[in-house]
Structures are given as structure tokens and as C-alpha cells.
C-alpha positions in Angstrom: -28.8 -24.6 -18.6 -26.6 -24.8 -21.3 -23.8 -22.0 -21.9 -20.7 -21.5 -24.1 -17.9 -22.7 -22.8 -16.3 -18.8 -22.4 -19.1 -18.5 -20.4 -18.9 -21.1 -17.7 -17.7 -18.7 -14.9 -20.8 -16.5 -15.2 -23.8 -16.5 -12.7 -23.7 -17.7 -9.1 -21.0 -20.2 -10.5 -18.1 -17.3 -9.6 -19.3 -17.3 -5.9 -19.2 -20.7 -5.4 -16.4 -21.3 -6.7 -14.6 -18.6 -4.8 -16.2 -20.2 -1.5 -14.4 -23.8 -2.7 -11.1 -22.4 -4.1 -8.7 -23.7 -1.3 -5.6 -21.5 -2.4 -5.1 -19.7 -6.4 -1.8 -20.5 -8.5 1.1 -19.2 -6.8 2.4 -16.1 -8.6 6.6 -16.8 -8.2 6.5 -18.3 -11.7 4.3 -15.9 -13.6 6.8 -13.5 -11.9 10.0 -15.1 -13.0 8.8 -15.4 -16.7 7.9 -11.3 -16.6 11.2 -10.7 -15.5 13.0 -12.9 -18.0 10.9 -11.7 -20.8 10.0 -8.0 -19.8 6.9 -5.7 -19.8 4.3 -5.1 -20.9 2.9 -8.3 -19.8 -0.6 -9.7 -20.2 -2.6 -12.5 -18.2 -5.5 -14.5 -19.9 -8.2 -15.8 -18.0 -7.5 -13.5 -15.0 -10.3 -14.4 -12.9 -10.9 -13.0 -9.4 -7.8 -13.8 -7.7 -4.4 -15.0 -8.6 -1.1 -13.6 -9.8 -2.6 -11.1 -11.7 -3.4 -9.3 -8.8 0.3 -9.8 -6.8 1.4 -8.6 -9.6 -0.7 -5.4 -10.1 -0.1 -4.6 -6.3 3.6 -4.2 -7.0 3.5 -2.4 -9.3 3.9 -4.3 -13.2 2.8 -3.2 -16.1 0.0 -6.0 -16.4 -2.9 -6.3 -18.1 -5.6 -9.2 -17.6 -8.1 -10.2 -20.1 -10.9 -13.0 -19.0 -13.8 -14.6 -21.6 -16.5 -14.1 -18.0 -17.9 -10.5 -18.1 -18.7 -11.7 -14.0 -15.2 -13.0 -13.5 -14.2 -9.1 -14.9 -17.0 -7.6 -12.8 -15.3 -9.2 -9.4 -12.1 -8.2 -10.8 -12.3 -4.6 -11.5 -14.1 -4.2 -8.3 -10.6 -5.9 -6.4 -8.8 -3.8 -8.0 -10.9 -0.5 -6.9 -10.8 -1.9 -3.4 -7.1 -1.8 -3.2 -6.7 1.7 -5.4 -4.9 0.4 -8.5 -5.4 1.2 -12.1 -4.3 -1.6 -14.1 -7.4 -2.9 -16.9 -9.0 -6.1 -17.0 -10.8 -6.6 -20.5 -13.9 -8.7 -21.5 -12.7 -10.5 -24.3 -12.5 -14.4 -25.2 -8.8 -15.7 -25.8 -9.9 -16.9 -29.4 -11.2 -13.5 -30.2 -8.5 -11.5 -28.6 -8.2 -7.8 -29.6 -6.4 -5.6 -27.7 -4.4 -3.4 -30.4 -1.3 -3.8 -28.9 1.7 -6.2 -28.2 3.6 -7.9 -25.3 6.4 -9.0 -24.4 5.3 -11.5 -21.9 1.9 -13.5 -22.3 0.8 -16.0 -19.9 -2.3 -17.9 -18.6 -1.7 -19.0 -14.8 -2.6 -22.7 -14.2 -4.1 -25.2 -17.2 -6.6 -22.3 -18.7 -6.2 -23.2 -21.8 -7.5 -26.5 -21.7 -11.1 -24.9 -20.5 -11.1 -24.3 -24.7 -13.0 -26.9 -25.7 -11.6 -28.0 -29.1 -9.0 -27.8 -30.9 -10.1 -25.1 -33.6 -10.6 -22.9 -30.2 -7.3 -23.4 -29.6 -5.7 -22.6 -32.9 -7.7 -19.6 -33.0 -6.2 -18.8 -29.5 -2.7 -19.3 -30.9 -3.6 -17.3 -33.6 -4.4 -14.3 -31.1 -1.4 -14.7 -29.1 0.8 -14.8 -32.1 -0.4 -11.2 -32.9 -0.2 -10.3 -29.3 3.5 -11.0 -29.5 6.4 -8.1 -29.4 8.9 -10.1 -32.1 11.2 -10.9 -29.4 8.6 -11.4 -26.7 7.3 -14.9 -25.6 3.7 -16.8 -24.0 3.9 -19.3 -21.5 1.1 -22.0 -21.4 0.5 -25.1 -18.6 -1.3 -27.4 -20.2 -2.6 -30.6 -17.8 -3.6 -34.1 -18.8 -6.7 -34.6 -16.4 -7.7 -38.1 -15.3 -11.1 -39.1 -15.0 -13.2 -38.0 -11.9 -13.3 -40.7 -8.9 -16.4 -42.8 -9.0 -16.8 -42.0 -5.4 -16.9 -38.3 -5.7 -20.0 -38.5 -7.6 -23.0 -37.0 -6.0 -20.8 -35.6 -3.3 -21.7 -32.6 -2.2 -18.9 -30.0 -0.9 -20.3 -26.8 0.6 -18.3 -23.9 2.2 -20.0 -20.6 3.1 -20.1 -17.3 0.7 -21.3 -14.4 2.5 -23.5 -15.6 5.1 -24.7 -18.5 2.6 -24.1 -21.8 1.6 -22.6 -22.3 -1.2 -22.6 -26.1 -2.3 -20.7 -27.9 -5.3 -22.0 -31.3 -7.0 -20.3 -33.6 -10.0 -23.2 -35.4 -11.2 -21.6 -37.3 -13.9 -19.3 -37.4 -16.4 -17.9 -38.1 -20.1 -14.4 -39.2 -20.6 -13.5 -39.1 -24.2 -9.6 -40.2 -25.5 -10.6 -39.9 -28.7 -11.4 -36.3 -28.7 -9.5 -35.8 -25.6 -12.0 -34.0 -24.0 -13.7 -34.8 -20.5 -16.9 -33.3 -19.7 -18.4 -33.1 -16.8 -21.8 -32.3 -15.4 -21.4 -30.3 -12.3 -24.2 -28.6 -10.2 -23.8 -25.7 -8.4 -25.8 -24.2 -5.6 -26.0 -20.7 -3.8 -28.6 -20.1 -0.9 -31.0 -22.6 1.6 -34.2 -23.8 2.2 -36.5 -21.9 -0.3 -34.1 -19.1 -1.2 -31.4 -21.7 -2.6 -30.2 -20.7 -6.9 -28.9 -23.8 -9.0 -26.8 -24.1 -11.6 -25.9 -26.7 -14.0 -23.0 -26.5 -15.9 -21.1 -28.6 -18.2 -17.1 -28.5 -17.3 -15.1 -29.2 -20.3 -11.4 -29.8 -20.2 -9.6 -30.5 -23.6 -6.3 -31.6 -23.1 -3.1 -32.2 -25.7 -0.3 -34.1 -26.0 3.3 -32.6 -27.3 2.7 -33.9 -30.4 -0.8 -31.6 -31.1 0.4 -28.6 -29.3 3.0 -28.4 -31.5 1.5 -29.1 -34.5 -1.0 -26.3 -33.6 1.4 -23.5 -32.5 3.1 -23.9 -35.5 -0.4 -23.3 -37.6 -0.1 -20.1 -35.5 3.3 -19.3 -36.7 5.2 -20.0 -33.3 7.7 -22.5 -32.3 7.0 -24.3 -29.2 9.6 -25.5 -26.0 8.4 -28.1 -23.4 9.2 -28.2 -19.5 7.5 -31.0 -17.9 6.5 -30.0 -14.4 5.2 -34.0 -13.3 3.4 -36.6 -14.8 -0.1 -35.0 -15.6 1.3 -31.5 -16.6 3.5 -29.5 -19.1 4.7 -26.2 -19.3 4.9 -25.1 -23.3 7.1 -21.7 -24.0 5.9 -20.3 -27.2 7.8 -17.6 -29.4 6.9 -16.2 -33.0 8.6 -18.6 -35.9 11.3 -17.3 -37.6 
């Protein structure tokens, strides 16, 4: 089945990967950067679980946007569970709309290498640019990924997802320098026996050096500051040119 990349976190794909998730991005960072920068804050790519939803619980003035109208489904319905009114929007990063600014943007771990090109991403920038308070600022990881070990293909990882199994295959993969893009075929599972849903999905991570980032932040009319975090990852500070 093929779906736009916005789209990959739709169907039984969500549950499964909830089952597999061994522990979200910690929210300590995300935390210091809101602090630093102020409210109103906005996380991209929110997801199920994460900062978004430490955050929320004490209190911020957050709101999450995420390009899966599942992903926003399980979201809204975690935030119901625990009584609290902050929004989480269906929208895709490039196409971002929101009709307001902030003063603190962020997407927590690499999502903004799930954008599959590069004119994604400067349309991204773009958004985020107009998203902006003039003095506010966005904070970006962006991760150089390796290519998948050849002996984790056809490996299949299973955990349970309520009173299921939920089961997780890479069944091969493309790794491209040239476009620096790796995709990978990955096969997901829900059920057993007769009852069990698959899945195929293509996993695409586009990834950037310095050197691009910058060149497309500054088509988006921001100016760029890099922390490296370790070899394979970055952590890119953006703020509106000028």
C-alpha cells in the first residue's frame, strides 16, 4: 500500500508502533527551550506520547500539531483521559496554518527528517518562519541515520497491543547518499491466526548536512545555530533573519 509520507502513522501502523516504542523523547530539553524562549509554545509531530503531553499536564501553554489524523485521534483522546484542554491540530508541517505565532517551536526527536525531500522541507521552514513571534525561536534535531543491519532483515519483533500481537518487520531497504534519503520497506502486523491486518509501508528518512540546512533556512528567511549532540545528530536553533 502505498501512502504519502504525512501519512505513514495512519492505520494499524500507530498501534504497533506504540506496542514497540521502548520509552518516547525525554521532555527536560523541550522544557528548557520553553523556558528560555517563552510561551506560547507549539510542538510538530506530537504523536501519542511524548513531551507534549508532560508538558500539557503541568500546565504550558502548548499546542501540538501532527500530519496523522490517527496520531491526533489517540492524542485528543489522552488528553480527555487526563481532563486537559490544550489542541492538537491535523495539519502537515509544510502546509502549516494556524493563524497565530510563537515564541517557542519545536519538534521532539529527528521529525523533520520523516520529510522526504528537500522542497518539503523548505516548505516547512517556510511555515515555521511565519509561525515565529519576531523575537521567538524553533528548535530542530536533525539525525544522520546509517543504513539498517543486514541481519535485522526479516526479523520479526512483536510485543502485545491490547490482548494482540502486534509484530514489526524491515523487509528491505534503499540507501541513497546522493539524495540522502534511506527508504525502507517495513511490514507491520496487528492480530493472529486468521484475524491478523498487514501493513506495508515505506519509511523514509531524509537527512542534511550543516551545509544544506542552512542554505535552506535561510531560503526561509531564518538564520540557523548548530549544537552537536554526538556523531549521528545535531541540534539546529532557528530564528527569523534580520
Amino acid at each position: 500500500m502505498t501512502v504519502h509520507p504525512a501519512d505513514f502513522y495512519t492505520g494499524i501502523v500507530p498501534t504497533v508502533y506504540a506496542a514497540l516504542r521502548g520509552t518516547h523523547f525525554g521532555t527536560d530539553r523541550y522544557r528548557a527551550f520553553i523556558e528560555q524562549e517563552g510561551v506560547p509554545a507549539l510542538e510538530l509531530g506530537t504523536g501519542d506520547a511524548g513531551p507534549f503531553f508532560d508538558l500539557a499536564e503541568e500546565g504550558v501553554d502548548i499546542t501540538g500539531v501532527d500530519a496523522s489524523i490517527d496520531m491526533v485521534r489517540r492524542g485528543r483522546e489522552r488528553l480527555a483521559s487526563r481532563g486537559l484542554d490544550q489542541q492538537i491540530l491535523h495539519q502537515r508541517m509544510e502546509d502549516l496554518d494556524l493563524g497565530r505565532r510563537f515564541a517557542a517551536i519545536y519538534l521532539a526527536g529527528p521529525t523533520f527528517n520523516l520529510l522526504a525531500d528537500d522542497e518539503t522541507a523548505r516548505q516547512a521552514l517556510k511555515a515555521i518562519a511565519r509561525h515565529l513571534l519576531p523575537t521567538g525561536a524553533a528548535l530542530v534535531l536533525l539525525w544522520v541515520p546509517s543504513p539498517t543491519p543486514a541481519e535485522e532483515f526479516g526479523v520479526v519483533q512483536t510485543a502485545d497491543a491490547d490482548a494482540v500481537e502486534a509484530r514489526y518487520v524491515v523487509e528491505s531497504e534503499d540507501f541513497d547518499t546522493s539524495t540522502r534519503t534511506r527508504t525502507t520497506s517495513v511490514r507491520y502486523e496487528l492480530g493472529g491466526d486468521s484475524q491478523d491486518v498487514i501493513e506495508h509501508r515505506d519509511w523514509i528518512i531524509h537527512w542534511y548536512d550543516e551545509a544544506d540546512f542552512r542554505r535552506l533556512a535561510a531560503g526561509a528567511g531564518l538564520t540557523v545555530s548548530f549544537e552537536p549532540i554526538d556523531a549521528s545528530q545535531v541540534e539546529a536553533t532557528l530564528r527569523l533573519a534580520g
